[in-house]
C-alpha positions in Angstrom: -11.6 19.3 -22.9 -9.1 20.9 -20.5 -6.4 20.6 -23.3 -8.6 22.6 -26.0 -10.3 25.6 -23.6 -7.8 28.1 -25.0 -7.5 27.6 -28.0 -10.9 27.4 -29.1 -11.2 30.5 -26.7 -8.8 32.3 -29.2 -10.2 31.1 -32.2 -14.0 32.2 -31.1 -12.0 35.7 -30.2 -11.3 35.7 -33.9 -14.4 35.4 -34.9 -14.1 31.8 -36.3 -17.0 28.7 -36.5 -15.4 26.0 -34.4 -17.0 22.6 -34.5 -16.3 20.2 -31.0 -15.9 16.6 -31.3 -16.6 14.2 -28.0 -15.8 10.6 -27.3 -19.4 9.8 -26.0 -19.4 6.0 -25.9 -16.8 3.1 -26.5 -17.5 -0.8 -27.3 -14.8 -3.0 -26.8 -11.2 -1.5 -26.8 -10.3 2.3 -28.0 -7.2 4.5 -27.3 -9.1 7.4 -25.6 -12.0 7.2 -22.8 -15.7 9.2 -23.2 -14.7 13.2 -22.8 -12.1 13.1 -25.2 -12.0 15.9 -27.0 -11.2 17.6 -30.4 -11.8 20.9 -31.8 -12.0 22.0 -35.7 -12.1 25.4 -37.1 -14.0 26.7 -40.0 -9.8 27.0 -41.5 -9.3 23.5 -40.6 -7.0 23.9 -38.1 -7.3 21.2 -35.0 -7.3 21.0 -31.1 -7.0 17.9 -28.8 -7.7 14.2 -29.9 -10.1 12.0 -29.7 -8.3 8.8 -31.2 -4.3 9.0 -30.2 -4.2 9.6 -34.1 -6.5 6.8 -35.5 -10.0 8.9 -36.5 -8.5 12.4 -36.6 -8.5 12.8 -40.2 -12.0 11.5 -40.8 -13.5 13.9 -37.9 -11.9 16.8 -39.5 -13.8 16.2 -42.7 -17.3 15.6 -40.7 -16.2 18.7 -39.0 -15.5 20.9 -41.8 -19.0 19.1 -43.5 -20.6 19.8 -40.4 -19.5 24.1 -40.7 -19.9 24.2 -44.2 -22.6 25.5 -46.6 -23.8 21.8 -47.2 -23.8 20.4 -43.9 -26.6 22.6 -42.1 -25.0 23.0 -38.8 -26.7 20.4 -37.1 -25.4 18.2 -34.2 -24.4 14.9 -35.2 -23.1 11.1 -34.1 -20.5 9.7 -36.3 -19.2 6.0 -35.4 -15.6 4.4 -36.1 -15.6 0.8 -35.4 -13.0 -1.9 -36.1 -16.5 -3.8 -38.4 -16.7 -1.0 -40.9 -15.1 -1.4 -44.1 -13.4 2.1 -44.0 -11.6 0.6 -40.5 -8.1 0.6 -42.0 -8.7 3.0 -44.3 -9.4 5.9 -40.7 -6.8 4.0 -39.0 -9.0 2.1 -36.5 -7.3 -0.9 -36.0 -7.6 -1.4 -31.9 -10.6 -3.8 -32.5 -13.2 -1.4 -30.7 -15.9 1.2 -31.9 -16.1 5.2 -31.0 -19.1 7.0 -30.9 -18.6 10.8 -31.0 -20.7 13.8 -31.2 -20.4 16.3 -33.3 -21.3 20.0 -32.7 -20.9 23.6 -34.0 -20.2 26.0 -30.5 -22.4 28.7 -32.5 -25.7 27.2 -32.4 -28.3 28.4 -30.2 -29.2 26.9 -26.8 -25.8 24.7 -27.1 -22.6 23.9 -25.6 -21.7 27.2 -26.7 -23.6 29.4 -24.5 -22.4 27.6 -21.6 -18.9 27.3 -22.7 -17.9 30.6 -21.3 -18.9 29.6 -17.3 -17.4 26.0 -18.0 -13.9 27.3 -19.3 -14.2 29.7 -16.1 -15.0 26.6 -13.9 -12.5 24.2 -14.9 -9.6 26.7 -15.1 -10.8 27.4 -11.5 -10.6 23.3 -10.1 -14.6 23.7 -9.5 -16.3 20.6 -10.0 -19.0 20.9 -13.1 -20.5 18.7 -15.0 -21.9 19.5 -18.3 -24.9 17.6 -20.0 -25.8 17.4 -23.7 -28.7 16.3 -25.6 -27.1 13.6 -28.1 -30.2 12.2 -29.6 -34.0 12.2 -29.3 -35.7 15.5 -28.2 -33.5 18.7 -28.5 -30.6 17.0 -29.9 -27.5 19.7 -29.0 -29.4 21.4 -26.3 -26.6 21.8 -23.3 -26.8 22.1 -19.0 -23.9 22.9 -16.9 -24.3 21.7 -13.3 -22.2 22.8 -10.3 -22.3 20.8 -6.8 -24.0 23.7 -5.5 -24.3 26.5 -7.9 -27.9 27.1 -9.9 -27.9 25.3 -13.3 -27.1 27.1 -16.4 -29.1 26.6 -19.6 -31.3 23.7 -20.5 -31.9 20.2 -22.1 -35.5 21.5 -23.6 -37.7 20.3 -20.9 -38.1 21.5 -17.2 -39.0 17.8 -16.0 -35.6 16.8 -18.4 -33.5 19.5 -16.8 -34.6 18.4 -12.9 -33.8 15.0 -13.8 -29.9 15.7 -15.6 -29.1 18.2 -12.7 -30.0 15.0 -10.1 -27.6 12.4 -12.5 -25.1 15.0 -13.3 -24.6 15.7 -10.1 -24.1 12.2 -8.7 -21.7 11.7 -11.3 -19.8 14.6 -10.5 -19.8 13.2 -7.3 -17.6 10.4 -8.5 -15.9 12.5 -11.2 -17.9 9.8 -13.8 -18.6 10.6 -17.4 -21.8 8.2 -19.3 -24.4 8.0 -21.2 -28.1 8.7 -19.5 -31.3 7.9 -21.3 -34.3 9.6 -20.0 -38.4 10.2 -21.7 -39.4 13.3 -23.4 -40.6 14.8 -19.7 -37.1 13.2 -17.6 -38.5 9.9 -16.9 -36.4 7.1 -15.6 -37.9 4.1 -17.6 -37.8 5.6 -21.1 -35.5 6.1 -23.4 -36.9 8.8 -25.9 -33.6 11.3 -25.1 -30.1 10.5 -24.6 -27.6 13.1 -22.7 -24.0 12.9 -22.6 -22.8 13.4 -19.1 -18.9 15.5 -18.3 -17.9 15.3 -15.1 -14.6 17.5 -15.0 -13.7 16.4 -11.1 -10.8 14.6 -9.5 -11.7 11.2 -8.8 -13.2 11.1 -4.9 -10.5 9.6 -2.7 -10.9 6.6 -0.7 -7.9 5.2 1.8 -8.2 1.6 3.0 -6.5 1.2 6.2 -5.7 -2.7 7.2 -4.7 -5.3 4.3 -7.6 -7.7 5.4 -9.8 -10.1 3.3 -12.7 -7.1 3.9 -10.1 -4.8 2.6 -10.2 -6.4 -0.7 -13.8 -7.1 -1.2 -14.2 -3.1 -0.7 -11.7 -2.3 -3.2 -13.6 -3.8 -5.5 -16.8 -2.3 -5.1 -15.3 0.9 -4.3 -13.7 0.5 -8.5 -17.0 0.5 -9.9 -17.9 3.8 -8.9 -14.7 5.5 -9.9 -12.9 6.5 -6.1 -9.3 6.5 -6.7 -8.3 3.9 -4.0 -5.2 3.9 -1.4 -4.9 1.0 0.6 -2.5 1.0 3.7 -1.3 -1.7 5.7 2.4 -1.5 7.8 3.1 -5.3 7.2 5.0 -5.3 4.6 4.1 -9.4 4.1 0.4 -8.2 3.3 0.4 -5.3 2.0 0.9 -6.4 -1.8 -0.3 -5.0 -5.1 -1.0 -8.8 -5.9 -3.5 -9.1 -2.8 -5.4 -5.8 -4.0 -4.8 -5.5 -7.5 -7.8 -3.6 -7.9 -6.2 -0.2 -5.4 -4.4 2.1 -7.3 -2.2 2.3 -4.5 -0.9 0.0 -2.1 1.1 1.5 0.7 3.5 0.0 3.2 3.3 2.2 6.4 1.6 2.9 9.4 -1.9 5.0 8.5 -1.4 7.8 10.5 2.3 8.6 9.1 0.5 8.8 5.4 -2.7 10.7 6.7 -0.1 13.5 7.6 1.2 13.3 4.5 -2.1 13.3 2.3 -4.6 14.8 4.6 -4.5 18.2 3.3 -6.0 16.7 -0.2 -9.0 14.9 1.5 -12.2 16.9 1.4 -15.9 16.1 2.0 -16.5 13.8 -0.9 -13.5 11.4 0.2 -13.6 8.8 2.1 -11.7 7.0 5.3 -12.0 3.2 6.0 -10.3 1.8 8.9 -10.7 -2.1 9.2 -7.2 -3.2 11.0 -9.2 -4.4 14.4 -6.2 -3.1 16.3 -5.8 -0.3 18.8 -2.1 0.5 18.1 -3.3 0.8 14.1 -7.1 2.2 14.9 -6.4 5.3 17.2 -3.6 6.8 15.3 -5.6 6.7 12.5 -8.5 7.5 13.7 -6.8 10.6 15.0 -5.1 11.6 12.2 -8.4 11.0 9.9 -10.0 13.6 11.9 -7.6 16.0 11.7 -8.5 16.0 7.8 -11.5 17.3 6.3 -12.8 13.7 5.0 -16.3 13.4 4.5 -16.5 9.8 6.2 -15.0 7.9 8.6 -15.5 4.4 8.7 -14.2 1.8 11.5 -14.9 -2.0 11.4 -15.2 -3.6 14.8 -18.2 -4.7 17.0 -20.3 -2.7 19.2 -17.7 -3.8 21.8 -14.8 -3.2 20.0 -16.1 0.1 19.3 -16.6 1.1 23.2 -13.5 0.0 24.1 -12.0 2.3 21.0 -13.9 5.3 22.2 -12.1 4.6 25.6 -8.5 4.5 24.0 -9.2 7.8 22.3 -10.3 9.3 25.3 -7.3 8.5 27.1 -5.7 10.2 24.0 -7.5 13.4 24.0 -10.4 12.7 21.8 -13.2 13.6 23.5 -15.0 16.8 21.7 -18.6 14.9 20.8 -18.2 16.9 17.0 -15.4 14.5 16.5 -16.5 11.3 17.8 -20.1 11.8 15.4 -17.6 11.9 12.2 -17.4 8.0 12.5 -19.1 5.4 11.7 -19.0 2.4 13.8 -20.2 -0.6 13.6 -19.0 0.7 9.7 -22.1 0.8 6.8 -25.5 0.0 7.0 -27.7 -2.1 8.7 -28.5 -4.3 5.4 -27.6 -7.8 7.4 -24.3 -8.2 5.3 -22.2 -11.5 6.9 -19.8 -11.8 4.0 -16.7 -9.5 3.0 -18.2 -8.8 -0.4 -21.6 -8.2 1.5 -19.7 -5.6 3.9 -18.4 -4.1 1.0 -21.8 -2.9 -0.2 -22.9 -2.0 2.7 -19.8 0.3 3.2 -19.7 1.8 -0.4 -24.0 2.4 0.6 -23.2 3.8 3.9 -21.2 6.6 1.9 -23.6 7.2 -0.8 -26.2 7.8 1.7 -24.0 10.1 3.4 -22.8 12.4 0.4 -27.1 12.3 -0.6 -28.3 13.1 3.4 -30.7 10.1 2.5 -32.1 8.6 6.2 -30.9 5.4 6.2 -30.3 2.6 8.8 -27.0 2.9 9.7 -25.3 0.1 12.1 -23.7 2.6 14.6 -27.5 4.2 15.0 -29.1 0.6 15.4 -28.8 -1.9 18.8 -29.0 -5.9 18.5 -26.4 -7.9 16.0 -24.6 -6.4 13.0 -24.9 -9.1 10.7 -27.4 -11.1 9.2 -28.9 -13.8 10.6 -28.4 -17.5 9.4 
């Protein structure tokens, strides 16, 4: 969408019907993920992709059907798969299907009439999501959501809308982009509308601190809710894309020279884990880390461990109460986990709970043993 904003701003300066194509779902393989976007004019002149190449042609007809005299200006699905006979024939040879939805920017209550504040948004790096009916009840009908900011416009229903702003939101909140299925009145066990949710946010940020067995179990829980993930280690022997194949980053150095070096870019939605059990790793992080504007700090380590931390930060000048509250030690919550992939949830929890203000048991606020019983 990014790629397209001007140009279909100049073309609706003009005066002309532009139709928007979206990549709203994906089975198997395909060359472009959900949010991919293409833009047709009423002159046939195109914007963006939604294919690399493969569909382009085809959504250019539905496009031009879709402006046209014949084809009513109503929203619309159209499907590419690799099982239709026309496969070859639209150049879809990847062995996936592509769902996209189809949509003129001129009709009333749609993406168009948001469009203006979204273009605005994005141009500005403000995290917004924008949500569109795809089928069932008030099929085209948009919502754009800020993190803060009052919704804009409506998916046809006020229940609908307070349940989209709630999702959207959370999505944002991991720069994620889905389909959500919802009843008539925004209920959560029904499936009588779907809405198209894009997030346009960076990925949240999560740094891993200590190459350790729990380092790789978070990794991969962390990679199913989209945070782009560092992990840090200054053994060189550990530290190994083969050990954490699931980080986009693995970095040999000590944490607190790369905290100075990507600090500035951390902001309340990232995240800090520290899990190296040592004090010559664990305070110069844990100082750096707060000298960022991260949302969470996390540091494994017993209750013990944990006292005798606070006492080597001390002697290091860290001693305003504000800071020492920003972490969160014993790290996650209190959910009994004994295993690595059991911490891991309990980590990734501890800093969904945070970014919702949900009142949870955390393990720093709890007394008695941190993990389960046998």
């Amino acid at each position: 969408m990014r790629e397209i904003l001007a140009t279909v701003d100049r073309w609706r300066a003009a005066g002309r019907r532009v139709a928007l194509g979206r990549v709203i779902d994906l089975e198997g393989s395909g060359p472009r993920d959900a949010g991919a976007a293409m833009a047709v004019n009423e002159d046939g002149e195109v914007a963006g992709s939604v294919s690399g190449g493969c569909v382009e042609g085809a959504v250019v007809a539905e496009a031009l059907d879709l402006l046209g005299e014949g084809g009513g200006g109503e929203p619309r699905i159209v499907t590419f798969g690799y099982s239709d006979e026309d496969a070859f024939a639209v150049g879809l040879t990847c062995g996936g299907t592509v769902r996209l939805f189809l949509e003129p920017l001129d009709r009333p209550g749609g993406l168009g009439e948001v469009w203006d504040r979204l273009g605005t948004d994005v141009r500005e790096r403000r995290p917004v999501a924008v949500a569109t009916v795809v089928e069932g009840l008030g099929v085209g009908r948009s919502l754009l959501v800020g993190s803060d900011d009052e919704p804009v416009g409506s998916v046809g229903d006020p229940g609908r809308d307070h349940a989209v702003v709630r999702d959207a939101r959370g999505e944002l909140g991991v720069a994620r982009s889905g389909l959500r299925h919802y009843g008539t009145r925004g209920e959560a066990d029904d499936a009588a509308v779907t809405v198209f949710v894009e997030s346009f946010a960076p990925p949240p940020q999560l740094l891993v601190f200590g190459a350790v067995d729990f380092t790789a179990a978070l990794t991969r829980v962390a990679r199913t809710l989209g945070y782009r993930i560092t992990v840090c280690d200054a053994r060189e022997v550990f530290a190994t894309v083969d050990r954490f194949p699931e980080a986009d980053e693995v970095v040999v150095d000590w944490p607190h020279r790369l905290l100075e070096r990507v600090g500035p870019s951390l902001g309340p939605g990232d995240a800090v884990c520290v899990l190296t059990h040592d004090a010559k790793f664990d305070v110069p992080a844990i100082r750096a880390a707060l000298a960022t504007e991260v949302g969470y700090i996390g540091v494994m380590g017993s209750r013990r461990t944990h006292e005798h931390r606070l006492a080597r930060l001390a002697e290091e000048g860290v001693t305003d109460p504000a800071d020492l509250a920003r972490l969160h030690s014993p790290i996650g919550l209190d959910l009994g986990a004994r295993t690595p992939e059991e911490t891991g949830v309990a980590i990734v929890a501890e800093i969904i709970a945070l970014r919702s203000g949900r009142p949870v048991p955390h393990l720093r606020d709890t007394t008695g043993p941190i993990h389960g019983r046998p």
